[in-house]
C-alpha positions in Angstrom: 11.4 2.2 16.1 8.8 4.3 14.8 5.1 4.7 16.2 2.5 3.1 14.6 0.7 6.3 13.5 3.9 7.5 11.7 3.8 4.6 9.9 0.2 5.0 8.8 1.7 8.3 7.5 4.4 7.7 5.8 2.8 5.0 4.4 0.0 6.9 2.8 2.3 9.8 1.7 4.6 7.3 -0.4 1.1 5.7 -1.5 0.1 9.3 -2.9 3.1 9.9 -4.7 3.1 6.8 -6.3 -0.6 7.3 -7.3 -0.3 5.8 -10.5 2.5 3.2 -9.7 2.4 -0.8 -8.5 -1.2 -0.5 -7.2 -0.7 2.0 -4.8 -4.0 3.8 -6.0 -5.5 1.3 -4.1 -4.0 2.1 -0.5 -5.2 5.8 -1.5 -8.7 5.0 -2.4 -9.9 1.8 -0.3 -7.8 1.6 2.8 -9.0 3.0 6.0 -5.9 3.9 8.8 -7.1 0.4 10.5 -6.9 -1.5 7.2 -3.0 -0.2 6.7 -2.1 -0.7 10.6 -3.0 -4.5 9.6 -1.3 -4.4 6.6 1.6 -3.1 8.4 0.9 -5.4 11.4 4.5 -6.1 13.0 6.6 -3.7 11.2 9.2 -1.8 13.3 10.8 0.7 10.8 8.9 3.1 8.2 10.5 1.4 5.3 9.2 -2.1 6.6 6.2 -0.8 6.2 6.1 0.5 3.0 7.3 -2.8 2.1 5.3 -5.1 3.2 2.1 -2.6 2.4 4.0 -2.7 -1.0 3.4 -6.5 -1.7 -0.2 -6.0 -1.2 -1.1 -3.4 -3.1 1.1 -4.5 -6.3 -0.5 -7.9 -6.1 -3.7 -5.9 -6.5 -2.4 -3.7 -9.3 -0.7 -6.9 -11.3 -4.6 -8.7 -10.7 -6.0 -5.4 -12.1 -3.2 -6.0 -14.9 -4.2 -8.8 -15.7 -8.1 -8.3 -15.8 -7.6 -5.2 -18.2 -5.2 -7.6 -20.5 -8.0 -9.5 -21.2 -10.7 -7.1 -21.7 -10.1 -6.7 -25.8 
């Protein structure tokens, strides 16, 4: 079971490597460490985290999708 604060990490690292993937700019630019520990809420493993972290942030990049689809 990992600690809370290394999933706060690893959670931000993957979110800087995938920049410019699924809406993970997002959890980069507008997510404090307390907004991500409720994201991550009752997550036990690092890869839970990234998950459910995951579902947020590409909700919020498809929405962003969809808003720049229309824009022409």
């Amino acid at each position: 079971m990992a600690t809370m604060q290394e999933m706060v990490s690893a959670v931000k690292a993957h979110a800087a490597q995938n920049y410019e993937r699924d809406g993970w700019d997002y959890a980069v630019e507008c997510y404090s460490d307390a907004d991500l520990v409720e994201l991550i809420g009752k997550c036990r493993t690092v890869g839970g985290a990234i998950k459910a972290v995951g579902r947020v942030m590409k909700d919020k990049g498809d929405y962003r999708a969809d808003i720049q689809a229309t824009a022409w």
